[in-house]
C-alpha positions in Angstrom: 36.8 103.8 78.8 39.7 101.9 77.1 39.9 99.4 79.5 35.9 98.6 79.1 35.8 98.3 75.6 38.6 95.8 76.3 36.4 94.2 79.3 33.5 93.8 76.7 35.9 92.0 73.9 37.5 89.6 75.9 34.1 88.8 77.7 32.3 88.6 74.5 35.4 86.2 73.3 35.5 84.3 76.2 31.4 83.5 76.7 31.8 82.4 72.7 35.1 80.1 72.6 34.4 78.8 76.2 30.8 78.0 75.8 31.5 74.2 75.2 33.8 74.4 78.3 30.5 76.3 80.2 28.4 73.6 79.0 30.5 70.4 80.2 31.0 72.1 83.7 27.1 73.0 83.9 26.2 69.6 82.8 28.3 67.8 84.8 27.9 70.7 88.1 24.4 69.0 87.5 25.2 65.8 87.8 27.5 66.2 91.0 25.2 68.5 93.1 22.1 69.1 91.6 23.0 72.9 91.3 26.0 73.7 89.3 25.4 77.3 89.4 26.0 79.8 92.5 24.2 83.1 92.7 25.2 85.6 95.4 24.5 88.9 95.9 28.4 91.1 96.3 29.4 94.9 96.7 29.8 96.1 93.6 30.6 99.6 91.8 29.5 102.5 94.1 28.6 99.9 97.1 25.5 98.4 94.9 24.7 94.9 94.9 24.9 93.1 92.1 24.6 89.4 91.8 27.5 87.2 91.0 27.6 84.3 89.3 30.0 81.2 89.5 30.0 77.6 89.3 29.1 76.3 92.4 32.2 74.3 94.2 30.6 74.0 97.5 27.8 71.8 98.5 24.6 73.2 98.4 23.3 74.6 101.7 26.8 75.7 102.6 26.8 78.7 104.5 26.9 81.9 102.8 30.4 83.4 103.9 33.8 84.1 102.7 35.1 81.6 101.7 38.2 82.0 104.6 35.9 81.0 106.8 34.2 78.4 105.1 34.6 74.7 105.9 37.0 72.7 103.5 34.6 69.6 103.9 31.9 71.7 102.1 34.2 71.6 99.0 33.3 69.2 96.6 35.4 67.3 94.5 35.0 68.7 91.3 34.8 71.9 93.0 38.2 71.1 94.3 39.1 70.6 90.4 37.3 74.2 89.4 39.0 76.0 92.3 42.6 74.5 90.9 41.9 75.4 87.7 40.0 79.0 88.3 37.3 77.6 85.6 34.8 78.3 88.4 35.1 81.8 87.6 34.3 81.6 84.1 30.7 82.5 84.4 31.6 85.7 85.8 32.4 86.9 82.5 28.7 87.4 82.4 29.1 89.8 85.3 31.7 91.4 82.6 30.0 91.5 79.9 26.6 93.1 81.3 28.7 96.2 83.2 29.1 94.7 86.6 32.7 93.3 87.0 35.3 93.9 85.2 38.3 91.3 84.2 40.6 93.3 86.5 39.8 94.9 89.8 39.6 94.0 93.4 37.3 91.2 94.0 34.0 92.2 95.0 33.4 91.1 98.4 30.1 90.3 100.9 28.2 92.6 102.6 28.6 91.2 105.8 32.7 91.7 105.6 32.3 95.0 107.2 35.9 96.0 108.1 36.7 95.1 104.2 34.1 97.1 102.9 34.9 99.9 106.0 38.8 99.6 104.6 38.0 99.7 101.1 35.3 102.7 101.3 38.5 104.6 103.2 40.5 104.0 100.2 37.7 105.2 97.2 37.9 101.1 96.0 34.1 100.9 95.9 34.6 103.8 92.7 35.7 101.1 90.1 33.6 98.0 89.3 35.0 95.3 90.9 37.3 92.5 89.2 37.9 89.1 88.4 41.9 89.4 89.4 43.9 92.0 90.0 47.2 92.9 92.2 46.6 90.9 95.0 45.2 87.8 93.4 48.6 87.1 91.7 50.7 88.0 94.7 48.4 85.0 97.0 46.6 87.9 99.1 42.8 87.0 99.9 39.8 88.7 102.0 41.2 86.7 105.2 43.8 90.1 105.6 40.9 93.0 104.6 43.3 96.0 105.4 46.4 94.5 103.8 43.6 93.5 100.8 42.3 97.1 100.5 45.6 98.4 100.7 46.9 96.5 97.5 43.3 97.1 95.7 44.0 100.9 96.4 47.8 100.7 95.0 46.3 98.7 92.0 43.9 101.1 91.1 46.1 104.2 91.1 49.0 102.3 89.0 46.2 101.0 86.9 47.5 101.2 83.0 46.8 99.0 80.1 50.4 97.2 80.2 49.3 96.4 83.9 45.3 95.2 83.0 47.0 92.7 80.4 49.9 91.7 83.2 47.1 90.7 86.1 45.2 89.1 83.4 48.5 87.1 81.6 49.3 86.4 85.3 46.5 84.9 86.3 46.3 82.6 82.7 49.9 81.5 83.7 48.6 79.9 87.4 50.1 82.9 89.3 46.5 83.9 90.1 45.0 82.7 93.7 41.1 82.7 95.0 40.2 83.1 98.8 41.7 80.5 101.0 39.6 78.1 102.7 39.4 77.0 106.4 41.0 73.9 107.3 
């Protein structure tokens, strides 16, 4: 309960300081493809979809997949920029605010990454809502590895505390935080 009223604050914060931030990216994510906004439908709390929102770094018509098995050429420039910089993810503090996410957690994954989500059902992960970063973002471990990922979100969640919630999320402010790898 702590740790939401916690996910509601720093959302809350975040949507209101970094709204001029959210309205540069969106204006110029409109400029640069015509869409700055990606929508996309993840396993969240309880194995229930919920839609996920980000700024879009991939051109539009890109396939919907992990993004380990994505095509780096799909990548635009700016999204290159976002990715670097983890400001894509800023939107998802939406997902935060309204109950679906949480700032720390595992990453909520596709439904069509079945041995993740069969990995992470055997470990109870699908019982927390799922995160913006957590353990394995800051130690460089991604969806391409899905029992070695569930493995890490299972050992998060059972040391989970609120000196370790403000550690992923310090972590990941300092650069030690990592998104999905992309194909080469």
């Amino acid at each position: 309960m702590m740790l939401r009223l916690f996910d509601l604050g720093f959302s809350l914060i975040g949507l209101v300081l970094g709204s001029p931030v959210l309205l540069v990216i969106y204006v110029v994510g409109l400029f640069d493809m015509g869409s700055p906004l990606f929508c996309q439908a993840r396993v969240g709390r309880d194995r229930k979809p919920f839609t996920l929102v980000k700024f879009r770094t991939m051109r539009v018509g890109t396939d919907s997949v992990a993004s380990h098995l994505a095509d780096a050429n799909a990548i635009t420039t700016i999204g290159r920029f976002l990715r670097r910089t983890k400001l894509d993810e800023l939107p998802q503090l939406w997902n935060v605010f309204t109950g679906k996410m949480s700032i720390v957690g595992p990453r909520p994954c596709l439904f069509n990454q079945h041995e993740l989500i069969k990995e992470r059902e055997i470990r109870g992960v699908f019982k927390v809502r799922p995160g913006i970063t957590g353990l394995a973002q800051i130690n460089k471990i991604d969806m391409s590895t899905p029992q070695l990922l569930a493995e890490v979100d299972e050992k998060m969640l059972s040391e989970l505390t609120l000196k370790s919630y403000f550690r992923y999320i310090l972590s990941t402010l300092l650069g030690k935080g990592f998104g999905d790898r992309v194909r080469r």
